[in-house]
N, C-alpha and C positions, 0 to 999 in steps of 0.2 A: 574466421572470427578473431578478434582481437584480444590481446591480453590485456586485463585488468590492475588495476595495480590497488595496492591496499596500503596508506598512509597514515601513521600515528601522528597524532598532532601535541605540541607539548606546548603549553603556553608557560610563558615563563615570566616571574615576578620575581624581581632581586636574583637569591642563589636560589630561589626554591621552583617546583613545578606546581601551578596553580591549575583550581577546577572551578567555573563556575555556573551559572544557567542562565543563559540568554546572555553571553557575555560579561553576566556581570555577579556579584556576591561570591568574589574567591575562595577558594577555602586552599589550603595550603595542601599538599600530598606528598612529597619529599622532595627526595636531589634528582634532579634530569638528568644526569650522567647515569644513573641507575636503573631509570625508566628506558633511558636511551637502547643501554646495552641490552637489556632483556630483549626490547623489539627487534632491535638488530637480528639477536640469534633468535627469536622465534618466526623471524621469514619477511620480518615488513619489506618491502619496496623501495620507499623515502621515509624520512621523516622530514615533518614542518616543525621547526622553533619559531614561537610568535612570540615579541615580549610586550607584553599587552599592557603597558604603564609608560611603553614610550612615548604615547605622543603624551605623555602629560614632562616630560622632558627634552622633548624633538630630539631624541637622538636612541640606539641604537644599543645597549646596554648586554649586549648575548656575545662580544669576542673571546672574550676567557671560556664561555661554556662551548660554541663551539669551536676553539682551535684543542682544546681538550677532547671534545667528542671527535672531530676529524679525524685524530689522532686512532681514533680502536675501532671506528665504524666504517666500513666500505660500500656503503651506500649513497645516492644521492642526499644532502642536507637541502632544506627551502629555509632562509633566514626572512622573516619579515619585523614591522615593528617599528616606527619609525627613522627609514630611509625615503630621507627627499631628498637628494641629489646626487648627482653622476660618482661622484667620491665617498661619500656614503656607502654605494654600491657597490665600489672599488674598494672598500676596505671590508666589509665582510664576506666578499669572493677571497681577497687576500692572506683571511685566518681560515681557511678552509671552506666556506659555503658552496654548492655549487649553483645554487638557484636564490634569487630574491621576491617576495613577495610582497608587492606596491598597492599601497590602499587610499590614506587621504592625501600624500603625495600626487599623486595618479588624477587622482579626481579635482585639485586644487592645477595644477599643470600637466593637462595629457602630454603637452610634448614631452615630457619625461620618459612616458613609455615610450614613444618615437625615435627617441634619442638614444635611451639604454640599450633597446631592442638593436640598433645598428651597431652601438660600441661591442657589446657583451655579447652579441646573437640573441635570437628572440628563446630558442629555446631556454636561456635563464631567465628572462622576467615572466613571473611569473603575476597577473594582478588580482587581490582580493575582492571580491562585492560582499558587502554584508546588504542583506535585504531582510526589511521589514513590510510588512505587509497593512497596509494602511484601510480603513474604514470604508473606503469607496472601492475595494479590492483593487489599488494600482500597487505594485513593489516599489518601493522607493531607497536608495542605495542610501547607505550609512556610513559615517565614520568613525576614529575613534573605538572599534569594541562596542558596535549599535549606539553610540552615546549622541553625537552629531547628525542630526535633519543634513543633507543637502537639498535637498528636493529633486534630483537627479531621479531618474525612471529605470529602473536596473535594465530592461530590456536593452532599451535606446544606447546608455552607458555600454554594455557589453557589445556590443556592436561596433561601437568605436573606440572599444577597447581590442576586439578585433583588426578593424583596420589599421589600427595604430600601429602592431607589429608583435604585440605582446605572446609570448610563446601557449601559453595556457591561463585559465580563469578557475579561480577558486571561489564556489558560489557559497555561501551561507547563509542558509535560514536560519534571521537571531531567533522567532520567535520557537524555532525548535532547539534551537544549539541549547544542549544541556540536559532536555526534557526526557529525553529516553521513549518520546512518542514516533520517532519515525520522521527519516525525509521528506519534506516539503517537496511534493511526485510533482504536483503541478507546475510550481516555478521553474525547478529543474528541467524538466522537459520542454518546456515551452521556451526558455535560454538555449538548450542544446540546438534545436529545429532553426536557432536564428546565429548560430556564428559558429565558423568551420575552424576551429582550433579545440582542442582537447580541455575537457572542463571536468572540473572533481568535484565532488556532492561534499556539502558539510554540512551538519549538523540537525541532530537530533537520532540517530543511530542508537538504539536500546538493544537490540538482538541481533542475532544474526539475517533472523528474517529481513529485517530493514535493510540489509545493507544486498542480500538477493535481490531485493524488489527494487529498489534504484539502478544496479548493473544489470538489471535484464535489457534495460533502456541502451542498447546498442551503442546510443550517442555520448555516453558516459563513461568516460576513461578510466576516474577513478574513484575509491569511496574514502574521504581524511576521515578519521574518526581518533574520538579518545575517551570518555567515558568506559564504554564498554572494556577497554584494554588496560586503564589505568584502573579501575575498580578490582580488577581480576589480579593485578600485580600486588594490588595489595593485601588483598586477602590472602596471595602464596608468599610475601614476603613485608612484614609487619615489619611498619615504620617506626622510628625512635623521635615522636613527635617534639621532644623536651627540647632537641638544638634543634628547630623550625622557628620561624620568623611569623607575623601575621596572623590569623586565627585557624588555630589548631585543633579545636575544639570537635572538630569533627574528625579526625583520627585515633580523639581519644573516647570516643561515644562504641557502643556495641552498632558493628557498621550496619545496615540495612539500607539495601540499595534501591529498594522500592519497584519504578521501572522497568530496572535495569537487568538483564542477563550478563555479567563481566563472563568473558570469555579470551580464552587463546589468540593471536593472530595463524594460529597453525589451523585451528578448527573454524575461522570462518574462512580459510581460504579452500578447505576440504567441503563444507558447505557448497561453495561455489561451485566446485567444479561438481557437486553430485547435482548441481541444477545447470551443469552445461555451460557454467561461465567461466572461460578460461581463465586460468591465472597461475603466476608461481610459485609452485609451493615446494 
């Protein structure tokens, strides 16, 4: 059986670490360097930096946070966020990333994947799908942080995101991402059965159950999550919302997380393994 791996996700706006649902309605929750470290020493795997305001700037906004983070954490980083071209690429490998994660680039010019995949090795690109799930039940791939229609068919897409070279595929259901209802089983597995490269579940992880019932699926490498771990950080270590940027307002409210179980990354990797899915803990 293979090992699983367990990924914090930290979306990042300006200096700060943003939450929202379904990609969108941010709420601020503090510095990613803080969040960063905590994961680190409580066992995560990787972390994903996404600066999720990039493409409203086409460019790439995360080198200070991570050649700062590189710096104290010894684990894989995935930088994504607006990176569209080979230099692009080339400069946040350069402050420390080890992985990139390619979305409306990718989609806008596949041969990007083709091309990066040969420069850098496949195993660093890494490409995002956001899928929403449309009225006539087809998935249809999104750009943007779910903001952008392509019309694109996420199955089809991943497949020749497959062929292309790309080292692994990060799926996300926008309409879970946030909700604390649990992995999109269907989508996921139905993606897994159709392309032979390693793919990680995102979004909508509320408990630990959730994140069991996705890795039982053999074909599923890994689970990104961040609700459940950033909720939990902050209840053991109260933010000083007053120097945050953005709306803060939910830092300073009596928190109630509703859906959500916040937990450890120590206690859902112990989870796993008391249901037989290996992983390191």
């Amino acid at each position: 059986m293979k090992t699983v791996r367990i990924i914090p996700r930290l979306d990042i706006k300006g200096p700060n670490l943003v939450k929202g649902i379904h990609l969108e309605g941010l709420r601020v929750l503090g510095k990613p360097s803080d969040f960063a470290k905590y994961y680190y020493e409580q066992g995560a795997d990787e972390l994903m930096f996404m600066d999720v305001v990039a493409s409203l700037y086409e460019r790439n906004s995360l080198h200070d946070i991570i050649s700062e983070t590189a710096k104290k954490i010894f684990i894989p980083i995935t930088v994504g966020g607006g990176l569209r071209s080979i230099s692009d690429i080339k400069e946040v490998l350069r402050v420390g990333a080890d992985k990139v994660c390619l979305n409306t680039a990718a989609i806008k010019n596949p041969q990007l994947i083709k091309d990066a995949s040969r420069m850098f090795g496949s195993s660093t690109i890494v490409v995002a799908i956001e899928a929403i799930k449309e009225n006539d039940g087809r998935y249809l791939a999104y750009t943007d942080n779910g903001r952008e229609h392509t019309g694109v068919d996420v199955f089809e897409w991943a497949q020749k995101v497959d062929e292309l070279g790309a080292g692994e595929i990060v799926i996300t259901s926008v309409d879970r991402e946030g909700t604390g209802q649990g992995y999109d089983l269907d989508l996921i597995s139905k993606l897994t059965k159709l392309v032979s490269i390693p793919v990680i579940a995102h979004g909508g992880a509320g408990k630990q159950d959730h994140v069991v019932d996705v890795l039982k699926d053999g074909n599923i490498s890994s689970a990104m999550i961040s609700s459940m771990f950033h909720y939990h950080f902050i209840k053991e270590n109260e933010s000083n919302a007053s120097s945050l940027e953005g709306n803060v307002e939910f830092l300073n409210q009596k928190r109630n997380f509703h859906t959500f179980e916040p937990c450890t990354i120590e206690e859902v990797k112990k989870r796993l393994i008391s249901n037989q899915i290996e992983c390191r803990l």
